[in-house]
Structure formats: structure tokens, C-alpha cells
C-alpha positions in Angstrom: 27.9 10.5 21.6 24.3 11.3 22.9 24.1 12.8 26.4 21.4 11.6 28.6 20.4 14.0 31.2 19.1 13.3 34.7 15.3 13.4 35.0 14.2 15.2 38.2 12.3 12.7 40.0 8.4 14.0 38.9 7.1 12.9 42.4 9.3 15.4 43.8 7.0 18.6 43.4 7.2 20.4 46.9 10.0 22.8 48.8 9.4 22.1 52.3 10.3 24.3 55.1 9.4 25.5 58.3 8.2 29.1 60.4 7.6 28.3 63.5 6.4 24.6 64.6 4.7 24.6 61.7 5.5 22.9 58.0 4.7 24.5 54.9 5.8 23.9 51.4 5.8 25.8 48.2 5.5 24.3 44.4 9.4 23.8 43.1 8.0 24.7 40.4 7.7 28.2 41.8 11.3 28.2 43.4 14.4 29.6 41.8 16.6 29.0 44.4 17.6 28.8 47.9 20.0 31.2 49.4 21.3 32.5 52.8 20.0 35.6 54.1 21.3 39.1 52.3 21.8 42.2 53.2 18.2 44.0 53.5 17.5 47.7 52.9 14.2 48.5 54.9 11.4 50.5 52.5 9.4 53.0 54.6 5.4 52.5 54.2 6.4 49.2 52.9 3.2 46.3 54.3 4.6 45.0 57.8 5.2 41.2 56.0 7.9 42.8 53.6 11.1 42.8 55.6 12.6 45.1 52.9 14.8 44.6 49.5 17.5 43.1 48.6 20.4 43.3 46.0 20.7 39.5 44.9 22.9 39.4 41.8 22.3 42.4 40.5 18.6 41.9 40.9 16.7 44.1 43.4 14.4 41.8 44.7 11.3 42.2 47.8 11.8 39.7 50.9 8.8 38.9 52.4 9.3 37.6 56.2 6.5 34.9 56.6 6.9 35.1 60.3 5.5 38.2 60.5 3.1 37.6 57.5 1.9 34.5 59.6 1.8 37.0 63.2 4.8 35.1 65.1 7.5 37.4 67.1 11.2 36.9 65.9 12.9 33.6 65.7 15.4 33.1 68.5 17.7 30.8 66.7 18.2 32.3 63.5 21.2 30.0 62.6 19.0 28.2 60.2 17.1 30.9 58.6 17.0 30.8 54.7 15.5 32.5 51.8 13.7 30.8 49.1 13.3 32.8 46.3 10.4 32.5 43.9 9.2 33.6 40.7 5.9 35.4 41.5 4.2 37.1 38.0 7.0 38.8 36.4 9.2 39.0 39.5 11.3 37.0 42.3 10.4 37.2 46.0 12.7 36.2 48.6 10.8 34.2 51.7 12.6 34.3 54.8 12.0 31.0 56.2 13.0 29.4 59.6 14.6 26.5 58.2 14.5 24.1 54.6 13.8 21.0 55.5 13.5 18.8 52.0 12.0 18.2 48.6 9.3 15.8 48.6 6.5 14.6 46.5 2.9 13.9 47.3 3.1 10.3 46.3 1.1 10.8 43.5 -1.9 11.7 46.3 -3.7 14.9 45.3 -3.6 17.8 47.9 -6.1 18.0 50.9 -8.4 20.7 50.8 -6.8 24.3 52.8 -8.6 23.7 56.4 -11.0 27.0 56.9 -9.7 28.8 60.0 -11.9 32.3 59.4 -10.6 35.6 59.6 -6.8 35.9 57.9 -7.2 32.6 55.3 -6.5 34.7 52.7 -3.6 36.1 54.4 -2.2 32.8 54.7 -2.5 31.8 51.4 -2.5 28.1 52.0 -3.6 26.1 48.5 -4.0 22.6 50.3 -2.6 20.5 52.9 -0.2 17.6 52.2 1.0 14.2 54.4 4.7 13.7 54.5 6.8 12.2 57.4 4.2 12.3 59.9 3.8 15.7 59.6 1.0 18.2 58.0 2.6 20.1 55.2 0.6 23.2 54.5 1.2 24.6 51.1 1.0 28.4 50.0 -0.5 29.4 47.2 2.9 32.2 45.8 0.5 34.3 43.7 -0.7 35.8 46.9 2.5 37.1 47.6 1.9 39.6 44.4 -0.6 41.7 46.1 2.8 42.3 48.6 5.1 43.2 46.2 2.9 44.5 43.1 3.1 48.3 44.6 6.9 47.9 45.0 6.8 47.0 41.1 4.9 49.8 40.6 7.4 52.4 41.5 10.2 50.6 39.3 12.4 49.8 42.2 12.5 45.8 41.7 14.4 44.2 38.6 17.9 45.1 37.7 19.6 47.5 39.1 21.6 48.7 42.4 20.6 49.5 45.7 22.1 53.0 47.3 22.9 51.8 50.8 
């Protein structure tokens, strides 16, 4: 007997979620999964947008707030609050995110160009802007979140291993 396994739907290319007001999205592609918040362990001299490290499996991996990385105060409601962990290079970040909202496609209709907002557009990161529901979806490019995380590889503290906390 042949098995016949379940295609993912190919117009289905986006993680959306939300910081803020604002939508964003990263490539699913990108994501390994989505998870509820962990126990963080706060690096000192760490860049203000990494919240810290976590122990996820057995896998020490960096969590990158994007409410700080995108200058917004903490979230009041936190009830929500996700992470979304994606490969990035040879590791996996954690984002801490607001709140998932979906996976969606594009239609088949090619990004919009990233709007140019000056100073800080390569701290946002945004690759192009997509239409869904109504709603602008702005989506990050996850290879800027490397430069983050790249000096935390560096001292051999991400990958397998424990955390002493």
C-alpha cells in the first residue's frame, strides 16, 4: 500500500504575527516552530534587542525581543506572547512576539517593495511588504537577526548543552 502524504498548501509561505499594532510576518520557510515563552537567563553586555537565552530541548538558544528591537516599551497583556523560533545561519533564534496570528500566502502576488523610513531601516529588517486581510503585513528579512546573535555564537554558548541557572 502506497502512502500519500499531505502537500502543504505552496500558497501558504508566511508566519504572521504581531508587536505592537503592527503585522509582520516571517518566511515558514525560516520557522521551526512556535512555542510559549521559556525560562530566560539574562547575558550581561548582551545588544539591548536580545532578551537573553534559553534552554529549549536541550538546545541553548538566543531570544531576541522584537519589541525592543523595534523601540516599543513592554507589552501590557502578555497573555498572548509567543516565541517563534527560526533557523538563522547555523543556529535557531527565538522571537518574542506579541501574538501569532496565521499562515497565509501572498496569493501568488510578489512582495511590495520595504517602504524607506530613513534612519533604523536596517534595524528593522523588513524584506517587503505583503496584503492580507486588510492589513499591511511587513516581512523581516531573519538573516539580520545573525549580526544579534553571531557574537553569542562566538563564545560557544548556543547549541547543545545546559544552562547553569
Amino acid at each position: 500500500m502506497v502512502s500519500s502524504k499531505v502537500r502543504p498548501d505552496p500558497q501558504k509561505s508566511l508566519v504572521g504575527f504581531t508587536v505592537g499594532d503592527v503585522h509582520y510576518a516571517v518566511p515558514i520557510a525560516a520557522v521551526r516552530e512556535i512555542v510559549n515563552p521559556l525560562e530566560l537567563t539574562v547575558l550581561p553586555h548582551s545588544p539591548p534587542a536580545v532578551a537573553g537565552v534559553a534552554n529549549h530541548r536541550g538546545t541553548v538558544i538566543p531570544v531576541v525581543d522584537l519589541r525592543a528591537r523595534f523601540g516599543l516599551g513592554r507589552a501590557a497583556d502578555q497573555r498572548r506572547a509567543k516565541w517563534i523560533l527560526v533557523e538563522v545561519e547555523a543556529h535557531t533564534v527565538g522571537l518574542m512576539v506579541d501574538g501569532v496570528t496565521e499562515v497565509f500566502g501572498t496569493g501568488g502576488a510578489e512582495l511590495g517593495a520595504a517602504p524607506s523610513l530613513g534612519a533604523g531601516d536596517d534595524v528593522r529588517g523588513i524584506i517587503g511588504v505583503a496584503r492580507h486581510a486588510e492589513q499591511l503585513v511587513f516581512v523581516l528579512d531573519v538573516d539580520r537577526f545573525d549580526a544579534l546573535v553571531s557574537p553569542l555564537a562566538a563564545t560557544g554558548l548556543l547549541g547543545p548543552g545546559s544552562l547553569e541557572t
